[in-house]
N, C-alpha and C positions, 0 to 999 in steps of 0.2 A: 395670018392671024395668030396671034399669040395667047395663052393661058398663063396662069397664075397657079403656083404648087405651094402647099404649105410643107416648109422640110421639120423633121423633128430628127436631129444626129443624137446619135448617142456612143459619144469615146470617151469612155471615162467621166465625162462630165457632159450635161446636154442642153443641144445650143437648140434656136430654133430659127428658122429664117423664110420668107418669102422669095421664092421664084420664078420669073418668068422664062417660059417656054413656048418656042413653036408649037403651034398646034400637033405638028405631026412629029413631034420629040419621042425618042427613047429614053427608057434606063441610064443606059451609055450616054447618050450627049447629057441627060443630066447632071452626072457625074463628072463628065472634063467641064461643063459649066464651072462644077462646085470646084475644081482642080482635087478630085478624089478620086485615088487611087481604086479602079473596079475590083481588082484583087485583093482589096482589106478591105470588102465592105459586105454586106448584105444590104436590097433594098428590102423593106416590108411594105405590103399596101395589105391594111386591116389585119397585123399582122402576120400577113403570108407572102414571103418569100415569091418573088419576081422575076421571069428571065430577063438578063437588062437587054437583051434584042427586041423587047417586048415594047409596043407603044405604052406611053405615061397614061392612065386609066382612070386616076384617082386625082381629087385637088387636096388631099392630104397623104403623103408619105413618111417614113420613118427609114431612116438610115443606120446602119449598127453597125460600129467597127468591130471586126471579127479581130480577136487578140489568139495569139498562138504561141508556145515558148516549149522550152523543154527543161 
């Protein structure tokens, strides 16, 4: 059985999209779904920060590209 995730990214500019997922989906497979890199991203659900081993919990998330430079 499959769910529906509502994505909100935010890189620089923010996109919004509908996803479907395994019921028993992680973070992680969300993420190579989205072809997103786990290491430039934070997920948020309600705001907070998510381990992506963690099953998908919420039917809205936020995605935040982490920017880093020197």
């Amino acid at each position: 059985m499959n769910k529906k995730v509502h994505i909100t990214i935010q890189a620089g500019e923010i996109s919004e999209q509908t996803v479907e997922v395994a019921e028993s989906a992680t973070y992680e497979d969300l993420l190579d779904t989205l072809n997103i890199n786990q290491e430039t991203v934070l997920v948020l659900n309600g705001g907070n920060a998510v381990p992506l081993d963690g099953a998908i919990s919420s039917d809205r998330l936020t995605i935040l590209k982490v920017v880093t430079g020197g």
